[in-house]
C-alpha positions in Angstrom: 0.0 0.0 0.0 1.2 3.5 -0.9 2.5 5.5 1.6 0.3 8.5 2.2 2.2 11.9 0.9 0.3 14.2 3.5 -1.8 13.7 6.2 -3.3 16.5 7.7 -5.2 17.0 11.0 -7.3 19.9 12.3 -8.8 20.8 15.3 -12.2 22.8 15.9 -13.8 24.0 19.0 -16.9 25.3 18.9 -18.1 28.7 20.9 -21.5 28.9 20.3 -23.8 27.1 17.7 -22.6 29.2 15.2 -18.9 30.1 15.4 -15.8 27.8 15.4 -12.4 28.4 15.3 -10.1 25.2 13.9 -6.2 25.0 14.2 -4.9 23.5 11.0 -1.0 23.2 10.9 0.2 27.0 12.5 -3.1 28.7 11.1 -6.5 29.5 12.6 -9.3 29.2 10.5 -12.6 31.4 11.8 -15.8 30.5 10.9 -19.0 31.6 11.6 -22.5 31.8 10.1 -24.5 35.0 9.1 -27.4 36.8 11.2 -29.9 35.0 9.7 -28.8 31.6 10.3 -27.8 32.3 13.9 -24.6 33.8 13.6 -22.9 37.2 13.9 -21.3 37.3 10.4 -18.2 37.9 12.0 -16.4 35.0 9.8 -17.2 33.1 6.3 -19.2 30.5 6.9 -18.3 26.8 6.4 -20.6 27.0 3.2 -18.4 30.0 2.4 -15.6 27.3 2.8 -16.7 24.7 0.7 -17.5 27.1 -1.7 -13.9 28.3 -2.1 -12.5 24.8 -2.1 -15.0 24.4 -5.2 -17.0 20.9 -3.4 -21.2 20.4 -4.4 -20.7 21.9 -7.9 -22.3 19.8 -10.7 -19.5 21.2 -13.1 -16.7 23.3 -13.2 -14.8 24.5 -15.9 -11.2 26.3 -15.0 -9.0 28.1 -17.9 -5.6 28.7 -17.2 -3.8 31.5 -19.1 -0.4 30.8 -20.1 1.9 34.0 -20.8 5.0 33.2 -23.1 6.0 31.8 -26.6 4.6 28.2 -26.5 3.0 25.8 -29.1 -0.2 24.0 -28.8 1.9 21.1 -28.5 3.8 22.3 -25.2 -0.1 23.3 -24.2 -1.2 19.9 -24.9 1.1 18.3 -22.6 1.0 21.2 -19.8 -2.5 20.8 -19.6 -2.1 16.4 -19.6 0.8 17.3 -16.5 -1.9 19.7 -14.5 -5.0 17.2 -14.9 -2.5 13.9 -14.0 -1.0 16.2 -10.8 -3.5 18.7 -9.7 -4.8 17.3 -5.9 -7.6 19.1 -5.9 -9.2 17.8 -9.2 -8.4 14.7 -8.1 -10.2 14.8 -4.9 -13.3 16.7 -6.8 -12.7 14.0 -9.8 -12.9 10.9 -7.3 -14.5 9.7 -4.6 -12.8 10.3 -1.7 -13.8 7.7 1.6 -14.8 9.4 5.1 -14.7 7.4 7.7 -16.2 9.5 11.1 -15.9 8.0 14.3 -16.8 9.7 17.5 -15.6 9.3 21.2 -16.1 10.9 24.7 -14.0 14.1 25.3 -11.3 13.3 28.0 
């Protein structure tokens, strides 16, 4: 079995029903939801998030513009390189298993 290249790990504590801050690697993420749904706006909301990452689409279309002297050719295989590479198409591309599991706080 391949050896994972990353792994990360968060952690989120909620302060009210509505707000959450998460540590992931040195960074806080804020998040919060707007008046209407409880919140105080004070933070994008995890729709916001998902939003940005690009999840729940039914389609997405991306064009990359490429400054320089290149042939269609050297496009061709740029473009093969990005779709082959690109983590985040792949995880929007394939399925990706979650496995949730949930125990008592210590």
């Amino acid at each position: 079995m391949a050896q994972p290249m990353y792994t990360g790990q968060v952690r989120t504590v909620g302060e009210s029903m509505a707000r959450s801050t998460t540590e992931a690697q040195a960074f806080k993420i804020f998040m919060d939801e707007p008046v209407e749904l409880g919140g105080q706006n004070g933070a994008p909301s995890p729709l916001d998030f998902i939003l940005a990452a690009h999840a729940g689409y039914q389609s997405l279309t991306a064009t990359i513009h490429v400054k320089g002297d290149v042939t269609q050719e050297q496009l061709a295989h740029l473009l093969r390189e990005v779709e082959t590479r690109c983590p985040v198409s792949d995880n929007l591309a394939h399925a990706t298993p979650i496995h949730l599991s949930m125990v008592p706080a210590v």
